[in-house]
C-alpha positions as CSV (number, residue, x, y, z in Angstrom):
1,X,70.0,246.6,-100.7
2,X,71.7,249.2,-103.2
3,X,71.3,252.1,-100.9
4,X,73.4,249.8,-97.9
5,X,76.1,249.0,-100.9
6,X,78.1,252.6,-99.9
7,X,77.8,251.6,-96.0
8,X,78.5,247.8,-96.3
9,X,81.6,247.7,-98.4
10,X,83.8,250.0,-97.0
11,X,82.9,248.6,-93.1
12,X,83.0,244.8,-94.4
13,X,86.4,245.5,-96.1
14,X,87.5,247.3,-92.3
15,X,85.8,244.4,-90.1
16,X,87.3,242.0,-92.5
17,X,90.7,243.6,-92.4
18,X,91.0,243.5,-88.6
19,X,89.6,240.3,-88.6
20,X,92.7,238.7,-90.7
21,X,94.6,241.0,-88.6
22,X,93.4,239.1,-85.3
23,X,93.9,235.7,-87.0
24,X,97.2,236.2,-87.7
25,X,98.2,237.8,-84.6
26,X,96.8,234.6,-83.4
27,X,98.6,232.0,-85.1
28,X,101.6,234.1,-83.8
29,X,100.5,233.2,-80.9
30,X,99.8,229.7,-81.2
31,X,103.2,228.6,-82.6
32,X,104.9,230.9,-79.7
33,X,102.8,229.8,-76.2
34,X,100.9,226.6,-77.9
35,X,97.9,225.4,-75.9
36,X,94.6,223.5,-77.6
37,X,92.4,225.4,-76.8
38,X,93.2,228.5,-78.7
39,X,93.3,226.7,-82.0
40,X,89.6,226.7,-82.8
41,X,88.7,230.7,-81.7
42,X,91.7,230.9,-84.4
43,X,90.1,229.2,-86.9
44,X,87.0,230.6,-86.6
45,X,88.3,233.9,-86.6
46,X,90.3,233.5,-90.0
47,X,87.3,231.8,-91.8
48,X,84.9,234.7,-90.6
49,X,87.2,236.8,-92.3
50,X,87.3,235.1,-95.2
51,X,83.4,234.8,-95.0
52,X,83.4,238.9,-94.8
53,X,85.9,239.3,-97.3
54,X,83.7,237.1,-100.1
55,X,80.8,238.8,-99.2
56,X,81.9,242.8,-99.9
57,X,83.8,241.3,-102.8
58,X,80.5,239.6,-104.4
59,X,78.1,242.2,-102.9
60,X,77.3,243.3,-106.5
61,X,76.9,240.0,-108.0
62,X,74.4,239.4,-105.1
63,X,72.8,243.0,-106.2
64,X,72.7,241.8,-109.8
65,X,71.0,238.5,-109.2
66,X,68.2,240.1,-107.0
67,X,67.7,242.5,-109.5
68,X,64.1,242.0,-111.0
69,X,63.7,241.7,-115.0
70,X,63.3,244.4,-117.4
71,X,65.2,246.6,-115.3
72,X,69.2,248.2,-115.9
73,X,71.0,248.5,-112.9
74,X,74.9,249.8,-113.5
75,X,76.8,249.6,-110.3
76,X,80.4,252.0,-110.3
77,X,83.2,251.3,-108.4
């Protein structure tokens, strides 16, 4: 999992990013054109990238927690 850290956390932070991007573009659309059915693919959309965004931000306390005793792992920014 430490060699997918350089790939995973820049693309997370991108898919994440566009993600909110498409949420909010959808709640602009929402309270414009309101319908019911567009409400929950909103939803779903903003918490997924939430969901993203938690996981690149706690990637390396995942890593550290995995991490088998006795050994040093130092993960740079």
């Amino acid at each position: 999992m430490l060699w997918l850290r350089p790939i995973f956390i820049p693309i997370g932070k991108l898919i994440g990013g566009f993600l909110l991007l498409v949420f909010i573009m959808g709640l602009i659309k929402l309270f414009t054109f309101p319908n019911n059915i567009g409400w929950t693919r909103t939803i779903g959309i903003g918490v997924t990238s939430f969901i993203v965004f938690m996981l690149t931000e706690y990637y390396d306390n995942i890593l550290l927690k995995l991490n088998p005793t006795g050994n040093s792992l130092f993960l740079g920014k």
